[in-house]
C-alpha positions as CSV (number, residue, x, y, z in Angstrom):
1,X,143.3,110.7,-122.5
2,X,142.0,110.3,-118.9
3,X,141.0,113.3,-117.3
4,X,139.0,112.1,-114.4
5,X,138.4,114.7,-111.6
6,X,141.8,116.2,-112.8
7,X,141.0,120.5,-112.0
8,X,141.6,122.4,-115.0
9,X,141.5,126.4,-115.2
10,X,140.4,127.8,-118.9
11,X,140.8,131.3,-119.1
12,X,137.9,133.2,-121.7
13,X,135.8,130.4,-121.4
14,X,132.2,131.7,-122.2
15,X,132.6,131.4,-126.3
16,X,134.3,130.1,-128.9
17,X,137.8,128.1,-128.5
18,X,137.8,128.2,-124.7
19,X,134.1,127.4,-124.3
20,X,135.0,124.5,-126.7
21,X,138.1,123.6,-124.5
22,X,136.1,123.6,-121.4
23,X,133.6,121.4,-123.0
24,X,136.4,118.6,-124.5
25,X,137.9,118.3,-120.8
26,X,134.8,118.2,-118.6
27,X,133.9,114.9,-121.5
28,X,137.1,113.6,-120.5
29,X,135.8,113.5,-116.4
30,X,138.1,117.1,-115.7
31,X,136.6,119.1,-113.2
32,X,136.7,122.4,-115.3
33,X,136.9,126.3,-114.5
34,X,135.1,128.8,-116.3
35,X,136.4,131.7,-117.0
36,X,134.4,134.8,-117.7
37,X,134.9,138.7,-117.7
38,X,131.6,140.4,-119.0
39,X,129.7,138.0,-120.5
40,X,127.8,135.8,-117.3
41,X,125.3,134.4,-119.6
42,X,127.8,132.6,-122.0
43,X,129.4,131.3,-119.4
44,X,126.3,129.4,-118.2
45,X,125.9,128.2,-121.5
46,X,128.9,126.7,-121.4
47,X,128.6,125.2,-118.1
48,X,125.0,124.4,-119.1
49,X,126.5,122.5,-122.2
50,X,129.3,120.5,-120.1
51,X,129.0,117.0,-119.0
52,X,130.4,115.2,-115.8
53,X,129.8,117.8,-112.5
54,X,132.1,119.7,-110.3
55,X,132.5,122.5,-112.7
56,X,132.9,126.1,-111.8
57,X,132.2,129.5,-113.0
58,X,135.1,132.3,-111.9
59,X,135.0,136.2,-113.5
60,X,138.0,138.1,-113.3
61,X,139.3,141.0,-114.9
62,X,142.7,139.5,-115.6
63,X,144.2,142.6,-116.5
64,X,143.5,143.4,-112.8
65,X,146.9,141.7,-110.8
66,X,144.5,141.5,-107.5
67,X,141.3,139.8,-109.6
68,X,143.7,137.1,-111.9
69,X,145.5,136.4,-107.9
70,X,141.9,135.5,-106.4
71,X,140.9,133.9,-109.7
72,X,143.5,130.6,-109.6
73,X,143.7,131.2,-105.4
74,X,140.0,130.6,-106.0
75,X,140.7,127.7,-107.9
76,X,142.7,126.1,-106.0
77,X,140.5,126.6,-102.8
78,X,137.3,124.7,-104.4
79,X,139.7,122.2,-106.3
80,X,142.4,121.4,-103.9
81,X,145.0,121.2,-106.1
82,X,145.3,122.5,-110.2
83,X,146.9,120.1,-112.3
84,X,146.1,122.2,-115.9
85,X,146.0,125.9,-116.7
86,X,144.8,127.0,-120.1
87,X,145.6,131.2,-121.2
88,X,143.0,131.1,-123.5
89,X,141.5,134.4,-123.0
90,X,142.9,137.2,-125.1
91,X,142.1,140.6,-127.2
92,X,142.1,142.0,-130.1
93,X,142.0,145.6,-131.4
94,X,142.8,146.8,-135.2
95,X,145.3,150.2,-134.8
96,X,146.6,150.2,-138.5
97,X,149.9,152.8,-138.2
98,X,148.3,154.9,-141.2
99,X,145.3,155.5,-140.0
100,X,145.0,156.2,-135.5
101,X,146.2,159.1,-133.9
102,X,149.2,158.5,-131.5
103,X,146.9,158.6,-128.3
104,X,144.8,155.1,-130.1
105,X,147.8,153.7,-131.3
106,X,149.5,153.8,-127.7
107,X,146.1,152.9,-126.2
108,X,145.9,150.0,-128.1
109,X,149.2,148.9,-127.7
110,X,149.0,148.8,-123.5
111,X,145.7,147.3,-123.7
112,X,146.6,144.6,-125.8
113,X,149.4,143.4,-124.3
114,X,148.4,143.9,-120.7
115,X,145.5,141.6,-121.8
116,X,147.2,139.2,-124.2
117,X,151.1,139.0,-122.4
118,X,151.0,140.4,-118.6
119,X,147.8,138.6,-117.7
120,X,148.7,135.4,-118.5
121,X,152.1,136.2,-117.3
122,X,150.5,136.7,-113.9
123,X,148.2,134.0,-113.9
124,X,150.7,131.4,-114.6
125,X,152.7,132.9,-112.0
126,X,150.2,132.3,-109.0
127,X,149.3,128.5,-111.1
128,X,153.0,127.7,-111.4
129,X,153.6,128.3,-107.4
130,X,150.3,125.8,-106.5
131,X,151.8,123.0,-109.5
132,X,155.2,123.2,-108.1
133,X,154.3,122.4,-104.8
134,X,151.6,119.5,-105.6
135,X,154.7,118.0,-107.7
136,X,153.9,119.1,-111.3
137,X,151.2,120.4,-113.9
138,X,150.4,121.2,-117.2
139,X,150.3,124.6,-118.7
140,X,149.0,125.5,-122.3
141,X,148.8,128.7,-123.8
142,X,146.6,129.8,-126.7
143,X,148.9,132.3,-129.1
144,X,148.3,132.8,-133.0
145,X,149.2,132.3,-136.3
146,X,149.9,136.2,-136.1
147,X,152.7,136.0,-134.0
148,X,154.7,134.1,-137.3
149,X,152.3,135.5,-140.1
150,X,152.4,139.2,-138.8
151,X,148.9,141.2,-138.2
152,X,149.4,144.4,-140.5
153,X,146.6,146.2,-139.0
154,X,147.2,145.0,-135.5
155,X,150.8,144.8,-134.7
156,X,150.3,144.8,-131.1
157,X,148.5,141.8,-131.6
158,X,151.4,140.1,-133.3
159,X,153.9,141.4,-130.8
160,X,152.0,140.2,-128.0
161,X,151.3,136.8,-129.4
162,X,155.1,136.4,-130.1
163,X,155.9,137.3,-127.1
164,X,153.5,135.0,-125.3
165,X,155.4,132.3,-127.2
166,X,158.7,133.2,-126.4
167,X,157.5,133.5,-122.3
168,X,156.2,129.8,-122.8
169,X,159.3,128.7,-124.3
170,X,161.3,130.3,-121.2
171,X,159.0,128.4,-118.7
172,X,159.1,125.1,-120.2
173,X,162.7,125.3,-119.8
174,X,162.4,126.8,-116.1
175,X,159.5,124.6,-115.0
176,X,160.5,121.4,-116.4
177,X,162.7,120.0,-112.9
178,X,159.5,121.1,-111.0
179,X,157.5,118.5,-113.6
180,X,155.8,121.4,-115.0
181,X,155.0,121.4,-118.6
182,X,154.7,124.5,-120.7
183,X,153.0,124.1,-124.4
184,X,151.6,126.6,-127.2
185,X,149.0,126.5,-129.7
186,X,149.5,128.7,-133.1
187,X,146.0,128.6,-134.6
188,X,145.3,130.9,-137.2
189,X,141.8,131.9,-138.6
190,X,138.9,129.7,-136.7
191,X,135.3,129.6,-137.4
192,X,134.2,131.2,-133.6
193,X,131.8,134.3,-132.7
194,X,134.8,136.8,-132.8
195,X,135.9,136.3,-136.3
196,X,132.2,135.4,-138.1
197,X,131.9,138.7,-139.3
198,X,135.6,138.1,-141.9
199,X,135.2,134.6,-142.1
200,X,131.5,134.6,-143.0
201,X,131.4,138.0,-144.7
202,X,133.0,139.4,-148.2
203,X,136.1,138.8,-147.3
204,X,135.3,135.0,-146.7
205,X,136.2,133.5,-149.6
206,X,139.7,135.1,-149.2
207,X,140.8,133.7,-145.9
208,X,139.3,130.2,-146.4
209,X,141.8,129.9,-149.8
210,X,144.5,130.9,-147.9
211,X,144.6,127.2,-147.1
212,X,145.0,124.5,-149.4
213,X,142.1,122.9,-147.1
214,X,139.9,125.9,-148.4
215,X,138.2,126.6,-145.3
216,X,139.2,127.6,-141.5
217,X,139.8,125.9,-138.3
218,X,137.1,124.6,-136.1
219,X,136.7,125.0,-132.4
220,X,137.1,121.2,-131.8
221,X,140.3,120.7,-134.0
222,X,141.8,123.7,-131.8
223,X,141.0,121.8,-128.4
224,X,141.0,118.7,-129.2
225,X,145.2,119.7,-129.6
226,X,145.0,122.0,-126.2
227,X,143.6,118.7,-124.7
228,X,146.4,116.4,-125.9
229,X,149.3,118.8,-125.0
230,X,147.6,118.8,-121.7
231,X,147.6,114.9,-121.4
232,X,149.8,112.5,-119.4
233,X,152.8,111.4,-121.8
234,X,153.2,114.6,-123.6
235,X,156.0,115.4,-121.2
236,X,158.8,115.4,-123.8
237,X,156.7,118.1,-125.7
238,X,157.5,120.9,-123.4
239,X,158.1,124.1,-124.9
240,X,156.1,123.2,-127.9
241,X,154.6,125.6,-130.3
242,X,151.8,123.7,-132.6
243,X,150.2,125.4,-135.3
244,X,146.9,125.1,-136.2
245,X,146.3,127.1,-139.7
246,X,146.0,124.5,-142.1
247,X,149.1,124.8,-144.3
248,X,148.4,128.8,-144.8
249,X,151.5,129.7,-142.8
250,X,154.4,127.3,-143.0
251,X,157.3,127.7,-140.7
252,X,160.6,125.5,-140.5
């Protein structure tokens, strides 16, 4: 998979998956941009830890329509061109029905799918315009086991992942004549700073045994599979959704 000076956009890029992601393409020779919200010094870690040069670091609020615009015109302006967009960045918020007043429950609902559904909505809108006039491009988009699996304490999490996969599946269909390519990756439990707490605490043992591999995801395996979707030949792929959960959900 040769990447070389190819401009790639990874969205929530200071830690875990995307940071990973963002390090797997700038090893490849991709110019890569960073993505960040808050947290300025994980992003330079990330850059810090990338190899090759021409790397960026971008913050957006990408709930904000007018921040996630600038972000990929940004891009594009440094870059020239973007040839890969990766909705990596996401949220997510435990509302269980039994227990939150109607005021959290609807709060949680609009944040999380403005964050994890309209964002990336939006920024593959403003991508999709610069990759149909350069003559094509590559678009993956992180969902989750959830969307299949359900997320009993976070159904808004669900939802939104679901519908993230059913927007993709609607592109890839829309974008393919502009040579556009529109992929998903399903992963389910991974080993990264947002989930140490369950996957390294008392309920550890639990999730790991819900695969026959008795233990999570990693980082790597995660982008390593963003990285090949986002490769030349993959074309035929379009509208994929690849999960990445071990054998603990099966779908057919």
């Amino acid at each position: 998979m040769d990447c070389a000076a190819k401009p790639v956009l990874v969205t929530g890029a200071s830690q875990g998956i995307g940071r990973e992601i963002a390090r797997q393409f700038a090893g490849l020779g991709a110019r890569v941009a960073i993505h960040y919200f808050r947290k300025l010094d994980e992003a330079q870690k990330t850059l810090a830890s990338m190899s090759g040069s021409g790397h960026m670091l971008v913050q957006a609020d990408l709930t904000d329509n007018d921040q996630a615009k600038k972000m990929v015109e940004q891009v594009i302006a440094e870059f020239g061109r973007l040839d890969v967009l990766v909705n990596n960045a996401g949220m997510f918020e435990p509302h269980p029905i039994a227990k939150v007043s109607f005021d959290d429950w609807q709060g949680a609902w609009r944040r999380t799918i403005d964050a994890n559904l309209i964002a990336p909505a939006n920024i593959t809108y403003w991508a999709a315009q610069k990759m149909i006039s350069q003559g094509g491009g590559r678009i993956v988009n992180v969902s989750s086991r959830g969307a299949f699996r359900g997320e009993p304490d976070a159904p808004a999490y669900g939802a939104s992942k679901a519908g993230l996969n059913a927007m993709s599946q609607s592109l890839a269909q829309a974008l393919a004549p502009h040579n556009v390519f529109v992929c998903v990756v399903a992963p389910g439990f991974v080993d990264t700073e947002r989930v140490a707490y369950k996957v390294q605490g008392s309920a550890g043992e639990a999730i790991r045994n819900q695969s026959p591999l008795n233990r999570v995801a990693t980082s790597d395996e995660v982008a390593r599979t963003v990285v090949f979707l986002a490769s030349e030949g993959t074309d035929f792929l379009t509208g994929c959704i690849v999960d990445i959960n071990g054998a603990s959900y099966l779908r057919s």
